[in-house]
C-alpha positions as MATLAB code, in Angstrom:
seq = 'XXXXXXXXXXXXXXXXXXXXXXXXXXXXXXXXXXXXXXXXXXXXXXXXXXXX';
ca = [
     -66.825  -85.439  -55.341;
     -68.635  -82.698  -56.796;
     -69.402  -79.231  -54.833;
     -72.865  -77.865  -54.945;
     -73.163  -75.275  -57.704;
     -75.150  -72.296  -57.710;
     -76.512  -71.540  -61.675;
     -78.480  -68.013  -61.886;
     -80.392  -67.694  -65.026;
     -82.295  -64.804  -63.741;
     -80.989  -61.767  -65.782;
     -82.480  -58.087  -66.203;
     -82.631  -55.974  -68.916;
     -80.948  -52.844  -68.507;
     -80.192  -49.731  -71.118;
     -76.955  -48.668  -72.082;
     -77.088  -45.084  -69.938;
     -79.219  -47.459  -67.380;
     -75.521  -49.064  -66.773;
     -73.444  -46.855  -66.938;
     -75.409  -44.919  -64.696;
     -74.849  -47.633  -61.930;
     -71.283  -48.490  -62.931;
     -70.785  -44.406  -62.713;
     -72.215  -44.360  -58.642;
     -70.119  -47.352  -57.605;
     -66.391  -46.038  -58.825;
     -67.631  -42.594  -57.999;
     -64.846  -40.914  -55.775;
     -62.668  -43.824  -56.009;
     -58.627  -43.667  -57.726;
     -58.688  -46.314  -60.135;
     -55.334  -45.682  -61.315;
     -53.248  -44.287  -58.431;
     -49.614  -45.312  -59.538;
     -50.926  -42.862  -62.687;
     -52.099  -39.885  -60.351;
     -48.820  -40.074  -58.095;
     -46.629  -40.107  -61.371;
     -48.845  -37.094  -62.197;
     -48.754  -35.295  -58.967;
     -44.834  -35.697  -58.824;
     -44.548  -34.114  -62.150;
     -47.059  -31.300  -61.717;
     -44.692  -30.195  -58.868;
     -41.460  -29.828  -60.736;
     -43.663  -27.881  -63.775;
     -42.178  -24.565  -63.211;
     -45.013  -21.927  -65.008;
     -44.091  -18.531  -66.897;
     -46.148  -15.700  -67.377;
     -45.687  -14.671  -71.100;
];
C-alpha cells in the first residue's frame, strides 16, 4: 500500500545574508543551548572578583 506523497520542486533563490537574515529573526531571543548557560550562570556566581 503506498501513502500519497507530497514532492515540492518549487525552490527560491535566496542570498547568503538573505538567509541568514531569516534564520537570525526566527532563533532571535531564544536559548539554544540552555544546559550551557545554566553551567555558566552557576559558575559566574562562585567567581569571586578582586580589585587590583
Amino acid at each position: 500500500m503506498e501513502t500519497k506523497k507530497t514532492k515540492s520542486k518549487k525552490l527560491v533563490k535566496v542570498t547568503e545574508a538573505g538567509l541568514l537574515s531569516l534564520i537570525a529573526a526566527k532563533l532571535k531571543g531564544k536559548v539554544l543551548f540552555p544546559q550551557k548557560v545554566e553551567d555558566a550562570k552557576s559558575h559566574l556566581q562562585k567567581v569571586k572578583i578582586t580589585s587590583a
